[in-house]
C-alpha positions in Angstrom: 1.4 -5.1 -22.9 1.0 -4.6 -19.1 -1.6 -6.6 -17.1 -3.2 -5.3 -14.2 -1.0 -6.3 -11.7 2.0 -5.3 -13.6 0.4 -1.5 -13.5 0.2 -1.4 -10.3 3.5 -1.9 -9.7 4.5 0.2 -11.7 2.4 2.7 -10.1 3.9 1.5 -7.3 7.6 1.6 -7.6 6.9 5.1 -9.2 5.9 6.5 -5.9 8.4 4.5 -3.9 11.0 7.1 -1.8 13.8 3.8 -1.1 14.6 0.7 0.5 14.8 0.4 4.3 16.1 -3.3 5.6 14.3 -5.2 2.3 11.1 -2.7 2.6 10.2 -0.2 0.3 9.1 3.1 1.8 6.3 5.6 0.3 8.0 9.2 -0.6 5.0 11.3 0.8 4.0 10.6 4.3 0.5 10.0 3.6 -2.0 10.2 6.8 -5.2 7.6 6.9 -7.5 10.8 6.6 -5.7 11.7 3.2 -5.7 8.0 1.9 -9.5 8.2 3.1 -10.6 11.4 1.3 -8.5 10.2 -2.0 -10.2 7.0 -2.6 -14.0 8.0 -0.9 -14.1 6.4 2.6 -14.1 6.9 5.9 -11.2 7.0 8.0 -12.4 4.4 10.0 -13.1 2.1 6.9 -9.0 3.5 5.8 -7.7 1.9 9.4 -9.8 -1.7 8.7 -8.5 -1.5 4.9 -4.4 -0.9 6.4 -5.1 -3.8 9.2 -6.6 -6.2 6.6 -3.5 -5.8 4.3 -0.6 -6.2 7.0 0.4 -9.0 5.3 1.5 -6.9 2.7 2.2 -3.2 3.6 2.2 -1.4 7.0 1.4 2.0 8.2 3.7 3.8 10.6 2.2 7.0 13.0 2.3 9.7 10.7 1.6 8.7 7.6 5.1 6.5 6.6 4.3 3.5 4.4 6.1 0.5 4.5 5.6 -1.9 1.7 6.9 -5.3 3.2 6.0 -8.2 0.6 5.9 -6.5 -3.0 4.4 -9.9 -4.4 1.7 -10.6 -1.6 0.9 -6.7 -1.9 0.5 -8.2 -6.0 -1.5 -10.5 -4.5 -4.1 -8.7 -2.5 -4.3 -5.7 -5.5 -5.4 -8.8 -7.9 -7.9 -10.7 -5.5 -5.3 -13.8 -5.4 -4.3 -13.4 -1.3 -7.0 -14.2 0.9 -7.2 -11.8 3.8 
């Protein structure tokens, strides 16, 4: 059986477009107004949410998605990474 965090990688790696130097990179370009709308907040609140988890994943003008630590990304999603 699949714990949480394990879904969301899976979730994860089944959006996932390739590797790029030891990154992952999102598919679909995905713009903070999109992200916003999708999950009910502002934009603003988006752009706080995307600094808050640089440690993890990075956003790129545009929309491009960079996941940069998979586990720490694990981390965050599970409330075990203090921001």
């Amino acid at each position: 059986m699949l714990h949480e965090g394990d879904r969301l990688s899976a979730k994860l790696f089944a959006v996932l477009g390739g590797r790029t130097e030891h990154r992952l990179q999102l598919r679909s370009r995905l713009p903070y107004y999109q992200i916003a709308r999708s999950i009910g907040i502002t934009y603003e609140e988006c752009v706080r949410l995307f600094k808050q988890i640089q440690a993890g994943v990075t956003y790129q003008r545009g929309g491009k998605i960079l996941v940069l630590d998979q586990m720490k990304l694990d981390a965050i999603a599970q409330g075990e990474y203090l921001l």
